[in-house]
C-alpha positions as CSV (number, residue, x, y, z in Angstrom):
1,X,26.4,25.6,9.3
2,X,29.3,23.8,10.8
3,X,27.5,21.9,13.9
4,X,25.5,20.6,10.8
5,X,28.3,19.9,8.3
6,X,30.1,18.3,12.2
7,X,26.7,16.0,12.5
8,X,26.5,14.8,9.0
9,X,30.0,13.7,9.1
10,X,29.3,11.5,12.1
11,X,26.5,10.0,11.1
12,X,28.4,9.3,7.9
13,X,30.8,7.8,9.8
14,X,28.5,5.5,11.7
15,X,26.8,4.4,8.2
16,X,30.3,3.6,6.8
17,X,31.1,1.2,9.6
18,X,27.8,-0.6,9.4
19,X,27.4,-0.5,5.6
20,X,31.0,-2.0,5.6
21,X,30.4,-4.9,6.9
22,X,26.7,-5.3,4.4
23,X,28.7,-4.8,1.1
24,X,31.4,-7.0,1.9
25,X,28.9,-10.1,2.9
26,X,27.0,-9.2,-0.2
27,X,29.8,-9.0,-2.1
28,X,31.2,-12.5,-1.1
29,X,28.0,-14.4,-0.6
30,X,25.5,-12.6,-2.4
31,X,23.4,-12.6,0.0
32,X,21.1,-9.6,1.0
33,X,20.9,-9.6,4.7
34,X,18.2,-7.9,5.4
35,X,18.9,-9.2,9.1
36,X,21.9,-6.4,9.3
37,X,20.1,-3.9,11.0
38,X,19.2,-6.4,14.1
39,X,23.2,-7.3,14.4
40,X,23.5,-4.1,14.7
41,X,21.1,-3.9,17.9
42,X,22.1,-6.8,19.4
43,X,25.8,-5.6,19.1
44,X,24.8,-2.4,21.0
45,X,22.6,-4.3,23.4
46,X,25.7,-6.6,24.1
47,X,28.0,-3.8,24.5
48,X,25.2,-2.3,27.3
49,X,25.6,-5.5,29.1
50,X,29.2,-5.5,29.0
51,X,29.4,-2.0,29.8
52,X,27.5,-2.3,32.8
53,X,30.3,-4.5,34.5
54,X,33.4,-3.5,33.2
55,X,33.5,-0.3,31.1
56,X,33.0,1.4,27.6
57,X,36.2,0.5,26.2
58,X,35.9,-3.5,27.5
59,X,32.7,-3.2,25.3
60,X,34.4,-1.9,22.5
61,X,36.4,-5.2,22.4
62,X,34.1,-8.0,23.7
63,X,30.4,-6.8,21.8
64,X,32.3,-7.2,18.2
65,X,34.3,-10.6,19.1
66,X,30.8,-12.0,20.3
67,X,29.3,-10.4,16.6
68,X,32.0,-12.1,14.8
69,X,31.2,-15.1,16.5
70,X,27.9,-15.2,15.7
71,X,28.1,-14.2,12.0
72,X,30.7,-17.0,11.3
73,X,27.9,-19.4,12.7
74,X,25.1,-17.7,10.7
75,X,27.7,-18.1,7.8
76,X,27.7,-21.9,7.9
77,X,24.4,-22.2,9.0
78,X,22.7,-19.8,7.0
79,X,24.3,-17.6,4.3
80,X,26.3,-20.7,2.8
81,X,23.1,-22.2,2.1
82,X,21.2,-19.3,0.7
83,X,24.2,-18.4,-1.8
84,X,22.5,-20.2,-4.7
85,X,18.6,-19.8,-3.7
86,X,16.4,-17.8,-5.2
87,X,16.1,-13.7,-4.0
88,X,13.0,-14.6,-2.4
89,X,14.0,-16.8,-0.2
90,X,17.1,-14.8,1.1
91,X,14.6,-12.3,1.6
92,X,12.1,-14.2,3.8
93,X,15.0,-15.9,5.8
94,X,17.0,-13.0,6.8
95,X,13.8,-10.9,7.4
96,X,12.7,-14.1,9.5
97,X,16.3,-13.4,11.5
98,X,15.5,-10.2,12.3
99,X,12.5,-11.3,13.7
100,X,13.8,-13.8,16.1
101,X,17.0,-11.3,17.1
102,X,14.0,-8.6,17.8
103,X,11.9,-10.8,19.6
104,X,15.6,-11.7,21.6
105,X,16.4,-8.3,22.4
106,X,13.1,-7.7,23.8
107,X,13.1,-10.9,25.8
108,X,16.5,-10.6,27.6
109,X,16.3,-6.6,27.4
110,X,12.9,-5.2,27.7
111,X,11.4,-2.4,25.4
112,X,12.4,0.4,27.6
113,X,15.1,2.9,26.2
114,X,18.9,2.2,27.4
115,X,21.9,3.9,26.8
116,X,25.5,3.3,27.3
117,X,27.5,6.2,28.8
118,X,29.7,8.6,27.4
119,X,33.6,7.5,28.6
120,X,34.8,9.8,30.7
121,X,37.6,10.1,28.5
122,X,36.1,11.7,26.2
123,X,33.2,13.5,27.6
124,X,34.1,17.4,27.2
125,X,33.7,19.5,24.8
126,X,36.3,20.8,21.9
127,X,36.6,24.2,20.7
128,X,36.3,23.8,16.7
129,X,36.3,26.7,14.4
130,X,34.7,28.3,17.7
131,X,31.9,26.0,17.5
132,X,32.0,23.7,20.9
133,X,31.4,20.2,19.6
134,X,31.6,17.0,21.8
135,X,35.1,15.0,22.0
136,X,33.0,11.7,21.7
137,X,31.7,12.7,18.5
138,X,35.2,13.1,16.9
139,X,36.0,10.0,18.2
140,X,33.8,8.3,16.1
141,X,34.7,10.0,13.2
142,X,38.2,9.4,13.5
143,X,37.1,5.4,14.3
144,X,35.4,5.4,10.9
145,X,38.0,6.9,8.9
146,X,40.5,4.3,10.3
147,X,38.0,1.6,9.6
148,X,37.5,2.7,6.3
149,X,41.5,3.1,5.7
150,X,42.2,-0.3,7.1
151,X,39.4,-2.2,5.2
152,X,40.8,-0.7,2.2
153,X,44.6,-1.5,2.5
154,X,43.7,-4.8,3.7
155,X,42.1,-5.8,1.0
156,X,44.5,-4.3,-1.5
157,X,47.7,-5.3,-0.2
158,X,47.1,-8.5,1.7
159,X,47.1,-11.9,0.7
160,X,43.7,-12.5,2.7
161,X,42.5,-9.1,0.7
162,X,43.8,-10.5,-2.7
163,X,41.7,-13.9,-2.0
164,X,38.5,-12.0,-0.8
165,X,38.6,-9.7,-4.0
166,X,39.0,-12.8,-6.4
167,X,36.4,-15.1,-4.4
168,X,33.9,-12.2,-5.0
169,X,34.7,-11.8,-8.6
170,X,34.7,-15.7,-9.5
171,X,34.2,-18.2,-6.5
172,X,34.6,-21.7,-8.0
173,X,37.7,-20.4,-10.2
174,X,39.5,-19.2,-7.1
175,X,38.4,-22.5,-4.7
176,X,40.4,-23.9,-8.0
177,X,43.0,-22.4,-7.5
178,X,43.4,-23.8,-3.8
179,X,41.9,-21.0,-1.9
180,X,39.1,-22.5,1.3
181,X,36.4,-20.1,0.0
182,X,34.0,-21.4,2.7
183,X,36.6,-20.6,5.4
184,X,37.5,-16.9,3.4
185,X,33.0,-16.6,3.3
186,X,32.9,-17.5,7.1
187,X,35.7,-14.7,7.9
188,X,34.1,-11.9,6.0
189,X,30.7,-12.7,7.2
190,X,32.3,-12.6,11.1
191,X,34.0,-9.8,9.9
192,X,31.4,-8.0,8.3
193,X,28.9,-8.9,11.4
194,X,31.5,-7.5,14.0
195,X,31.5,-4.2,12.6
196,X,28.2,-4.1,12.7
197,X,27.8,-4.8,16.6
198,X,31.3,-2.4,16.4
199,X,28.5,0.2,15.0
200,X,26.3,-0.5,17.5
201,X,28.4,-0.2,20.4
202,X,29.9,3.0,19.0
203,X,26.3,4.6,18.9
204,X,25.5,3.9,21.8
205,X,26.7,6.6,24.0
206,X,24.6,9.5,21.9
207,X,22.0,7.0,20.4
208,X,18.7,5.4,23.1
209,X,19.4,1.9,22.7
210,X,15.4,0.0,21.7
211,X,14.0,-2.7,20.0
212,X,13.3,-0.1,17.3
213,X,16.7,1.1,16.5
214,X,17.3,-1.9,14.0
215,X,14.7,-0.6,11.2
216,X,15.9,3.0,12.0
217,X,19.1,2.1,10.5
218,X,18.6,-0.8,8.0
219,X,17.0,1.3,5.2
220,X,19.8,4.2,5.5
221,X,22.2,0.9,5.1
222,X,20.3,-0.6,1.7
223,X,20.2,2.8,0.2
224,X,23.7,3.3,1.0
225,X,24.4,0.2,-0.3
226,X,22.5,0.2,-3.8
227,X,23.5,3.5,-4.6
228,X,27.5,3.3,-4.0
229,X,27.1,-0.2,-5.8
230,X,26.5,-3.5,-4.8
231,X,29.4,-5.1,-2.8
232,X,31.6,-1.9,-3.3
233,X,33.3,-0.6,-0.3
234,X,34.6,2.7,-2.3
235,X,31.4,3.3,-3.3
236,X,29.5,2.3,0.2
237,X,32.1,4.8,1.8
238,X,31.0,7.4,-0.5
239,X,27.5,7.1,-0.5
240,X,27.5,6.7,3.0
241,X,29.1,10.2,3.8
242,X,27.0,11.7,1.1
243,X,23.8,10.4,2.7
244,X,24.6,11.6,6.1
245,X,25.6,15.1,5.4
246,X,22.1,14.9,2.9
247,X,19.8,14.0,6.2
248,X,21.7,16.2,8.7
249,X,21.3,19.4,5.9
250,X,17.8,18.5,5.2
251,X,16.7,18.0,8.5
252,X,17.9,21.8,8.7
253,X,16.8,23.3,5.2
254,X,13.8,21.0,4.4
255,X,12.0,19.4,7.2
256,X,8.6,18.7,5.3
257,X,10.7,16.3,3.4
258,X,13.6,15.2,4.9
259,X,12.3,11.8,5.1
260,X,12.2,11.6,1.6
261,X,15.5,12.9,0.5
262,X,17.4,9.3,1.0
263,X,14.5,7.9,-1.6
264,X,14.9,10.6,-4.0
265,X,19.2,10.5,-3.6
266,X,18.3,6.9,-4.8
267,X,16.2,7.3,-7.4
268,X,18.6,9.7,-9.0
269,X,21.9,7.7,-8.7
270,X,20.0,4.6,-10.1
271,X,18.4,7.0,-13.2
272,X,22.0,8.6,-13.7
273,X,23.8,5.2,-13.0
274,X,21.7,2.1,-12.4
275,X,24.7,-0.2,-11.1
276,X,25.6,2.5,-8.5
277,X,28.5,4.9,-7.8
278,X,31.1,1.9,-8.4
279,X,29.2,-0.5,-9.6
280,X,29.7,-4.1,-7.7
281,X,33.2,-4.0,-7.4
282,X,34.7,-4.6,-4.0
């Protein structure tokens, strides 16, 4: 029961930095970036490279400033244009972006499975409850609760937070009111794209790295994301650790249809609560 309860929580934890990063560029540009899941590869794919001449930890730091490069060039090239188009074609350009990064991966990686290894740090086992689990593992969790505590005070208690909140809620009243909102958009996309190559890196160690691995996670991230409420971190934190402990418990309990169990989470929440857990507040 607990090595179950010990493998929800980290996959949990892994949803909660990816999804992070989704709700808050949803929340600021309204944009569904269906394209998520392939930052997330690359960001694990760039973390294997790094890794491979320097170390996990270097990875750590390099993968995610590269990501938030990237996604503040993909914010003034490409989200700041869709803000206003219609849901179909946000759909059919991000979905075309995760094409290319696929087709980019594949191209400078190859399809064969990679994997970055465990730091030696952290690769022993810890005694917990008398249940041996691995050191790495709690790592990660503690990494996602710090994300998710510093995401949230930051955005409560900082100016920058204060700004983001408002330019979510009303953008052309807060650009009014002197704030850059294209500068604000093109730091929350970086930021929300760096935590998910952060994600990426940070599964890497106990997750094959492939060409693959970016559909494996998007639909965990959209179902997160729809039922804790569009552009809500609360509810994205919530929803994730409530969909990870339901997959690592089903997997378990009800393997005929564990697939199905994120669906039918969904299905409920949106019947019991259509806007989601906490509706689209950030």
């Amino acid at each position: 029961m607990l090595i179950h309860l010990f493998n929800g929580l980290v996959h949990g934890t892994l949803l909660i930095i990816m999804c992070s990063g989704l709700a808050l560029i949803y929340g600021l540009r309204r944009v569904v970036n269906f394209a998520h899941g392939a930052l997330y590869m690359l960001g694990a794919y760039l973390g294997y490279s790094v890794a491979l001449h320097s170390n996990f930890w270097v990875a750590l730091l390099v993968a995610p400033a590269l990501m938030a490069l990237l996604g503040a060039l993909l914010d003034r090239w490409g989200f700041r244009l869709l803000q206003d188009r219609d849901p179909l074609s946000v759909v059919l350009v991000t979905f075309g972006l995760l094409l290319v990064i696929e087709d980019f991966v594949q191209t400078v990686w190859g399809k064969s499975n990679l994997s970055i290894a465990t730091p030696a740090a952290l690769a022993f086992p810890v005694d917990l409850l008398g249940t041996q689990v691995p050191a790495y593992r709690l790592a990660v969790i503690a990494l996602g609760a710090t994300v998710a505590l510093g995401l949230t005070l930051w955005l409560r208690f900082s100016r920058a937070g204060l700004y983001v909140r408002a330019a979510s809620t009303d953008p052309v009243t807060t650009a009014m009111q002197g704030v850059n909102t294209d500068a604000l958009s093109a730091f929350v996309v970086g930021l929300g794209t760096a935590l998910a190559g952060l994600a990426g890196v940070v599964a890497a160690p106990f997750l094959s790295l492939s060409p693959s691995m970016s559909s494996d996670v998007i639909i965990d991230s959209f179902i997160v994301v729809v039922i804790g409420g569009l552009g809500s971190l609360a509810g994205a934190f919530v929803a994730a650790m409530l969909l990870g402990l339901l997959q690592a418990f089903g997997a378990v309990w009800l393997p005929e249809t564990s697939v199905l169990l994120p669906f039918m989470l969904m299905v409920g929440v949106l019947l019991w609560k259509p806007e989601g857990f906490a509706g689209s507040r950030t």
